[in-house]
C-alpha positions as a Python dict, from the first residue, in 0.01 Angstrom:
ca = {
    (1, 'X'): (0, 0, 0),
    (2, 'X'): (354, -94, -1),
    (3, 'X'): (446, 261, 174),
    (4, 'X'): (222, 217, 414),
    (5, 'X'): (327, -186, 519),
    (6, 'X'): (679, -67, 475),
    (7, 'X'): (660, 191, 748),
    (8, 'X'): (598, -13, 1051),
    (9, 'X'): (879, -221, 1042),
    (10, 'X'): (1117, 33, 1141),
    (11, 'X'): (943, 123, 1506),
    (12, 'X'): (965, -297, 1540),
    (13, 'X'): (1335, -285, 1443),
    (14, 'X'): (1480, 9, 1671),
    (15, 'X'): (1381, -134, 1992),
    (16, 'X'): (1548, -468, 1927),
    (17, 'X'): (1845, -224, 1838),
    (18, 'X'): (1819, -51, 2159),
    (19, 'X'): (1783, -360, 2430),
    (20, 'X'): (2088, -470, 2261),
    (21, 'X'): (2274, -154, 2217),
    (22, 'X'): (2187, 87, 2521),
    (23, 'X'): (2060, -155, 2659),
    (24, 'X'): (1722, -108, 2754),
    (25, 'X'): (1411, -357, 2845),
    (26, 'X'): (1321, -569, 2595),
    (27, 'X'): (1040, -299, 2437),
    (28, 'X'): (858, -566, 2232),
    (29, 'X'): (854, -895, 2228),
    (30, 'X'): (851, -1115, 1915),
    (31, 'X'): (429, -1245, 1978),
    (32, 'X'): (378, -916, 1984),
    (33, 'X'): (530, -791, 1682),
    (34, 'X'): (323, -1100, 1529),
    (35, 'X'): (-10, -914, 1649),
    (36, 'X'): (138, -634, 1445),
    (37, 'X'): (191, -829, 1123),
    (38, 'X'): (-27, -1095, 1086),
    (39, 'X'): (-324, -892, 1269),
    (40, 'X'): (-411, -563, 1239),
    (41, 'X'): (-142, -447, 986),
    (42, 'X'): (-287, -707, 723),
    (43, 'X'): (-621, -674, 756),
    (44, 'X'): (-547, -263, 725),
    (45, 'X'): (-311, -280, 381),
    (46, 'X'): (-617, -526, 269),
    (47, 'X'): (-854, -232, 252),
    (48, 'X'): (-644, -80, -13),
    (49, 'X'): (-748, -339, -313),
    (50, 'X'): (-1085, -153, -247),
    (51, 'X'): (-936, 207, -273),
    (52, 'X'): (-1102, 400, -546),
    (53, 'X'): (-853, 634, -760),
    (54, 'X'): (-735, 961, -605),
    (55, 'X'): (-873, 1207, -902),
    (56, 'X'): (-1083, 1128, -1150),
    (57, 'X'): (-890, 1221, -1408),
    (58, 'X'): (-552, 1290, -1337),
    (59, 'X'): (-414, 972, -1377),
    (60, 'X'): (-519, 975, -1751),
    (61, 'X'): (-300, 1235, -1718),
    (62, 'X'): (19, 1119, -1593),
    (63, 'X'): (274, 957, -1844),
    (64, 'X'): (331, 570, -1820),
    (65, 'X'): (504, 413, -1587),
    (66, 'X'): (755, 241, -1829),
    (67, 'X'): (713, 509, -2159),
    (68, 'X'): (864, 364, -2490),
    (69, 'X'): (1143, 637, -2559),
    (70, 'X'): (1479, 638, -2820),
    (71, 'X'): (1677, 539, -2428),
    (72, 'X'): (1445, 247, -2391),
    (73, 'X'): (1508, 90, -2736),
    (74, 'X'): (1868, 120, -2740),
    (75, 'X'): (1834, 1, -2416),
    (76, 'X'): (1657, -362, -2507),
    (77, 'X'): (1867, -382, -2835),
    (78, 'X'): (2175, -360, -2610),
    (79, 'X'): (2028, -609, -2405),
    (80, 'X'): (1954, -861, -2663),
    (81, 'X'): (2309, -846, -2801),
    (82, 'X'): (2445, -882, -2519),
    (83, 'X'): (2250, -1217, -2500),
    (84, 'X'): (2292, -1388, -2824),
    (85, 'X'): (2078, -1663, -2901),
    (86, 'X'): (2113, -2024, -2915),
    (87, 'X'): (2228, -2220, -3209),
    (88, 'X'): (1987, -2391, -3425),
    (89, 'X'): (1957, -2736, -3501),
    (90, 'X'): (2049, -2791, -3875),
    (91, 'X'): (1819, -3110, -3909),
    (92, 'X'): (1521, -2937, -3702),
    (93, 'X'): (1578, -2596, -3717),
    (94, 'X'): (1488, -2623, -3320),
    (95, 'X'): (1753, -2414, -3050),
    (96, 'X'): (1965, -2658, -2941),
    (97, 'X'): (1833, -2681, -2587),
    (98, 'X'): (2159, -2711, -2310),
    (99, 'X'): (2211, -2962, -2067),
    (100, 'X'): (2138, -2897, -1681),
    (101, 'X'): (2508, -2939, -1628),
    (102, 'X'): (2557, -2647, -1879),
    (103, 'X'): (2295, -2462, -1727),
    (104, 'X'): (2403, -2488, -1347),
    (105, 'X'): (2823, -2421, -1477),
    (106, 'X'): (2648, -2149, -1654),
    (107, 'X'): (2492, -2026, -1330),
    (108, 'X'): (2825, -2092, -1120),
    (109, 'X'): (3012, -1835, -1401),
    (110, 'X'): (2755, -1555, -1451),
    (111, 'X'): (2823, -1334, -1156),
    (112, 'X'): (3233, -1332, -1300),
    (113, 'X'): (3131, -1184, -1659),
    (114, 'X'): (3053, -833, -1781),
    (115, 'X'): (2754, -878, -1932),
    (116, 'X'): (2608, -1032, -1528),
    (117, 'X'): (2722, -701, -1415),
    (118, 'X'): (2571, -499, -1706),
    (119, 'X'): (2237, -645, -1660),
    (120, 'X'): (2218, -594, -1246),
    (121, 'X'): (2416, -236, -1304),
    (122, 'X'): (2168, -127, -1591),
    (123, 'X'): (1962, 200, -1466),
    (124, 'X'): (1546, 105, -1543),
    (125, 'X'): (1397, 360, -1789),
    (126, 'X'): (1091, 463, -1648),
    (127, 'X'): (935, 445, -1279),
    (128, 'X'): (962, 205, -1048),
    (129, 'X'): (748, 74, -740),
    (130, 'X'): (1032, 83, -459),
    (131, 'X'): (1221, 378, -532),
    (132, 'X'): (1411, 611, -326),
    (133, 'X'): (1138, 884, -258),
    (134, 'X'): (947, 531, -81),
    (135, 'X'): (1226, 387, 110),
    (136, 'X'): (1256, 755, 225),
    (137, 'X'): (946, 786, 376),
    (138, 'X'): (894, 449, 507),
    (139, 'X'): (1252, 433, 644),
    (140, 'X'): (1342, 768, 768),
    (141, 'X'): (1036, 959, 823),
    (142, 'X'): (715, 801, 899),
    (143, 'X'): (894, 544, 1064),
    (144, 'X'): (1128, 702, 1235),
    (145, 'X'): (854, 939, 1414),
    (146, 'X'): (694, 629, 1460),
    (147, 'X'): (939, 551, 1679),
    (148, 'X'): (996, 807, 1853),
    (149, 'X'): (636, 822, 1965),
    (150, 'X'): (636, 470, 2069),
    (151, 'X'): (991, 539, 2304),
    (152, 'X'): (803, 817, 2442),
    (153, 'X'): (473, 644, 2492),
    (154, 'X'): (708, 328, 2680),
    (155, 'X'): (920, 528, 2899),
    (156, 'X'): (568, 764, 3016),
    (157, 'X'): (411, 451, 3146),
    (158, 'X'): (726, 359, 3301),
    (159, 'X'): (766, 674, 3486),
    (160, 'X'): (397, 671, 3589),
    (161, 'X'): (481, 323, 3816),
    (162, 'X'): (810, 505, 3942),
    (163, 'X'): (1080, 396, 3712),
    (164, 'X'): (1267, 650, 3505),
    (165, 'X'): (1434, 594, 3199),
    (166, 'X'): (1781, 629, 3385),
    (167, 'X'): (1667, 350, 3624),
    (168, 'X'): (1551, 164, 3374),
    (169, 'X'): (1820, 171, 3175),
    (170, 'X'): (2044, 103, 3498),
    (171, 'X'): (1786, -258, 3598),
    (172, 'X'): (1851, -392, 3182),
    (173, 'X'): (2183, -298, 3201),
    (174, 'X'): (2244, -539, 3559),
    (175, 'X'): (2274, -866, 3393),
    (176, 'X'): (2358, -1033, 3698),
    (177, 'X'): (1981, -967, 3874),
    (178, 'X'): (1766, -984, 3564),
    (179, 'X'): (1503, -759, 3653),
    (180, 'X'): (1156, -717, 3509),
    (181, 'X'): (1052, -1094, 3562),
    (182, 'X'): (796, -1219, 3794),
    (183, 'X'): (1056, -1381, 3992),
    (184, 'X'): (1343, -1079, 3999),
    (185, 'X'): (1448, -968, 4340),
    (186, 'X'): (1396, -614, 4477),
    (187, 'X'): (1497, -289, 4329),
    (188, 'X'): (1522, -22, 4581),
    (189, 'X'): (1497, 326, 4458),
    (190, 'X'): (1411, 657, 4613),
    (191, 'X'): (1310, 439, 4920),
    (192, 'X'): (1076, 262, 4729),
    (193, 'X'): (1099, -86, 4646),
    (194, 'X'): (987, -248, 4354),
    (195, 'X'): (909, -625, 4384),
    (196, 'X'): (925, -867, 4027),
    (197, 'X'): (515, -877, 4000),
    (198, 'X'): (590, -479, 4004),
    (199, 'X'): (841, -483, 3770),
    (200, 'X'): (696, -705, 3508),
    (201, 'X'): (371, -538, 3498),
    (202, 'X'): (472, -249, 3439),
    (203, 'X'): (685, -363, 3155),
    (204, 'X'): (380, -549, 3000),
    (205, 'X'): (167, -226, 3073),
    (206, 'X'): (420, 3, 2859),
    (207, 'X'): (466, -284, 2612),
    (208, 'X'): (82, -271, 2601),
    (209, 'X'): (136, 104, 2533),
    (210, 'X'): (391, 45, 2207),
    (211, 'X'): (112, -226, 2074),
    (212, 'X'): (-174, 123, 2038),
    (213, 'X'): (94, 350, 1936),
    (214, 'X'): (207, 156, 1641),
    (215, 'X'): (-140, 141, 1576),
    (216, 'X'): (-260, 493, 1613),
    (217, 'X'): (33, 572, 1400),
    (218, 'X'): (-22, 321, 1110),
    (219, 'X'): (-399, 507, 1122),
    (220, 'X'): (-265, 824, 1028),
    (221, 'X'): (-34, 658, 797),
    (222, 'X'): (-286, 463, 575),
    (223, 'X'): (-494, 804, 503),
    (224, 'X'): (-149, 966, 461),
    (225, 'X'): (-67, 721, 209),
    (226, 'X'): (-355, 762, -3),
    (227, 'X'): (-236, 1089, -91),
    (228, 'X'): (-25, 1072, -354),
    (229, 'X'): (-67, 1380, -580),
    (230, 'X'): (-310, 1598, -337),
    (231, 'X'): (-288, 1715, 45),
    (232, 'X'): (-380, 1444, 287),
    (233, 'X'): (-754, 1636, 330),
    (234, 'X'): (-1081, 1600, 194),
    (235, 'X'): (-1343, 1368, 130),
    (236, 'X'): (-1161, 1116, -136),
    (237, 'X'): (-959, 976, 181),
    (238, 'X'): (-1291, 857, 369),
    (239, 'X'): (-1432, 715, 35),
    (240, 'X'): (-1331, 339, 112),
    (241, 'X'): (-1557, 255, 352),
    (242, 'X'): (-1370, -76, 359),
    (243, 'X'): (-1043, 140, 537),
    (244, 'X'): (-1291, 184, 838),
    (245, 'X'): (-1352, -248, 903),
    (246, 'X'): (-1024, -269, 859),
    (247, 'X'): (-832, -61, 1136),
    (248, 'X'): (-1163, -143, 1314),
    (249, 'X'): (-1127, -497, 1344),
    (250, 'X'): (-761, -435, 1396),
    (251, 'X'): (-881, -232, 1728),
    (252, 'X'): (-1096, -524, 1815),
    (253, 'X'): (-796, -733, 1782),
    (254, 'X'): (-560, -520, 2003),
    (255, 'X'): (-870, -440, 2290),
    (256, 'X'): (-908, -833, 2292),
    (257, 'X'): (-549, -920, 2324),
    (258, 'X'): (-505, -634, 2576),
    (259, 'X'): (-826, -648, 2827),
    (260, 'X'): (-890, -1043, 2818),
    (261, 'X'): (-680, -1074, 3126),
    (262, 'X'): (-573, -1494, 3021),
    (263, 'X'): (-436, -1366, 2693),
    (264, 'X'): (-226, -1114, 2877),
    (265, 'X'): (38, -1425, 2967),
    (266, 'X'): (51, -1537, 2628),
    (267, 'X'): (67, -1162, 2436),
    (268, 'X'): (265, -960, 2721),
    (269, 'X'): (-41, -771, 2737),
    (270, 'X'): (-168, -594, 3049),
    (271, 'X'): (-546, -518, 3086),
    (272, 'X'): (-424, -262, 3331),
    (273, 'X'): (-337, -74, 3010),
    (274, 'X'): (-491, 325, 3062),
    (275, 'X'): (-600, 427, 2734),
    (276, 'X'): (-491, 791, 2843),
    (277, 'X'): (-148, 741, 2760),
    (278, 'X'): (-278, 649, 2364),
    (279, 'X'): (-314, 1010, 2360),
    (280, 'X'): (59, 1053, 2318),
    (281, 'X'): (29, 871, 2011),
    (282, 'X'): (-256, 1057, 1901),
    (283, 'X'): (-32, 1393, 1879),
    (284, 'X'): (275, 1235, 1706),
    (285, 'X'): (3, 1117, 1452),
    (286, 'X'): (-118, 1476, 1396),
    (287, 'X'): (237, 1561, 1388),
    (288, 'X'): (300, 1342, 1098),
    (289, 'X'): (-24, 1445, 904),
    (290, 'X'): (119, 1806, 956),
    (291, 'X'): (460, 1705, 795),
    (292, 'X'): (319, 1522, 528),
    (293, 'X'): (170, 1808, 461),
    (294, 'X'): (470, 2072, 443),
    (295, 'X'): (655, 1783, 270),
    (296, 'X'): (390, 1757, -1),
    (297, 'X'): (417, 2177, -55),
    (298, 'X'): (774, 2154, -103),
    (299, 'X'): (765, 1859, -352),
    (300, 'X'): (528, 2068, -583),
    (301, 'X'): (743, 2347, -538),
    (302, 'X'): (1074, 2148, -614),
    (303, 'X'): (945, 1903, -819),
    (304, 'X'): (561, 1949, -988),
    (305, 'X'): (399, 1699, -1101),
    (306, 'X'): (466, 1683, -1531),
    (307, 'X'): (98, 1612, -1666),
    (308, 'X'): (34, 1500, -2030),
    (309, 'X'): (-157, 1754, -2222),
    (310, 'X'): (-477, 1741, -2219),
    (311, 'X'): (-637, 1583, -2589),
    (312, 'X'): (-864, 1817, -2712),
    (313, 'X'): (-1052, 1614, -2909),
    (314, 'X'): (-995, 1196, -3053),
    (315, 'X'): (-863, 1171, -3405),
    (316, 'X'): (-979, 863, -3501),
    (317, 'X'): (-983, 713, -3854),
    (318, 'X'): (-1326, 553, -3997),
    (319, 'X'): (-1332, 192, -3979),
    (320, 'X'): (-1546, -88, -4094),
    (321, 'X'): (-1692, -108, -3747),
    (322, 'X'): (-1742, 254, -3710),
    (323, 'X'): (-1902, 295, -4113),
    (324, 'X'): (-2110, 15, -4050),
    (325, 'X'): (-2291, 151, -3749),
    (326, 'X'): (-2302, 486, -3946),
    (327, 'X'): (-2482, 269, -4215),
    (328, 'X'): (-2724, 165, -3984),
    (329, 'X'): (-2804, 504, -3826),
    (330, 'X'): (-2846, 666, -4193),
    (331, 'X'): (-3094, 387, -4278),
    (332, 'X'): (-3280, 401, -3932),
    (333, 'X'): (-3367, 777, -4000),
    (334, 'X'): (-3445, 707, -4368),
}
């Protein structure tokens, strides 16, 4: 769940980057990006407390997260000298508990001793949540083809109401007019002329379009993320039927905020939106099933997957418990 609710902030991020940077039309607007958060992305990751485990018995398999090794003893015995403990009360034989002043001067000096720096700078033995192989994925793949379908989906329904990406990069970069309002004078191009109500529906149509594409691609992106071990195909994706309500109500959300023409003022919505376009979206999302699917094939080639041995058989040791039920059995058949 956290690589999947990870992923979508990068395609909310870039835009910003771009009005400010290229600059282009402000892509998405900050309600919007609340519809994103607190709407359908929530009540999607949700589904995931519900997800049943991805094999049966292969994660009996894997080691432990945090395995007890020689490196992780030495590890908390260098720790706890590092920290010696309080001094003990003679006439209680309590730790002599410091004052707040101590504490806080304490606080103030930590970050300008070694053993701060040790403690922050100390590699964790075993795996961790957020690692690298996460942050990639979220940060520079999913998302990043995240955003690039959403930049293609925006400038597509720009260019179907006449304005190219060169134009439109031309109308954000003219401070002086400040196009794409309601009230924005006349932008002449071609021979055509494009009044404000022209402008700023249009902008709220391909906004509208950026609002499905995140979506479409945060679909493909929750059944991608359920892979872990296995190629994202076959039946043990569709298991949760809870997955289904939950991008489903998100869709609800985003066909009531887009086609409930008085909540287009207040979202930036347009119910002129033409679900055709969503088909963009629809082929970066197979793209990104397809690479998560090379990506997974090299990963077993470069790195397979280290499974414990498999126990033949328990050896476990008679016990009171275990003779007394024997006891019982014997006496049953007797």
């Amino acid at each position: 769940s956290i690589r999947y609710t990870v992923t979508h902030s990068i395609p909310e991020v870039i835009p910003q980057i771009l009005y400010i940077i290229v600059p282009l039309p402000p892509m998405i607007t900050s309600i919007m990006i609340l519809v994103i958060d607190l709407g359908f992305e929530v009540l999607a990751a949700l589904t995931y407390a519900w997800e049943p485990p991805e094999s049966s018995n292969g994660l009996m398999k894997l080691p432990p997260r945090k395995p007890v090794t020689m490196r992780s003893i030495a590890m908390l015995r260098a720790r706890a000298l590092r920290h010696p403990p309080p001094p003990i009360d003679p006439h209680t034989g309590q730790p002599i508990k410091p004052s707040r002043i101590s504490q806080a001067l304490a606080a103030v000096k930590a970050p300008f001793t070694r053993v701060w720096w040790q403690d922050r700078l100390e590699r964790p033995e075993g795996e961790i949540l957020v690692d690298g192989e996460l942050l990639s994925w979220s940060y520079l793949e999913a998302g990043v083809l995240s955003t690039i379908s959403l930049i293609v989906v925006f400038f597509v329904v720009l260019n179907h109401h006449g304005i190219s990406p060169r134009q439109a990069r031309l109308m954000a970069k003219d401070t002086s007019q400040n196009y794409f309002n309601k009230d924005s004078p006349d932008y002449t191009y071609n021979g055509r002329i494009f009044t404000g109500d022209q402008q700023f529906y249009a902008l709220n149509e391909a906004r509208t379009g950026i609002m499905f594409s995140i979506y479409i691609m945060q679909v493909f992106n929750l059944f991608i993320c359920k892979a872990r071990f296995r190629l994202p195909f076959g039946k043990f994706m569709f298991r949760n039927v809870r997955t289904f309500y939950g991008f489903g109500a998100g869709l609800v959300l985003l066909l009531i905020v887009t086609y409930i023409p008085p909540l287009n003022t207040v979202f930036n919505s347009s119910y002129k939106s033409i679900p055709l376009y969503w088909l963009i979206a629809v082929g970066f999302g197979c793209l990104l099933l397809a690479y998560a699917t090379g990506r997974m094939l090299v990963l077993r080639k470069s790195k397979p997957i280290q499974w414990n041995q498999t126990i033949d058989g328990l050896h476990m040791h008679p016990t009171i418990w275990s003779m007394r039920q024997r006891t019982k059995s014997i006496d049953v058949v007797v």
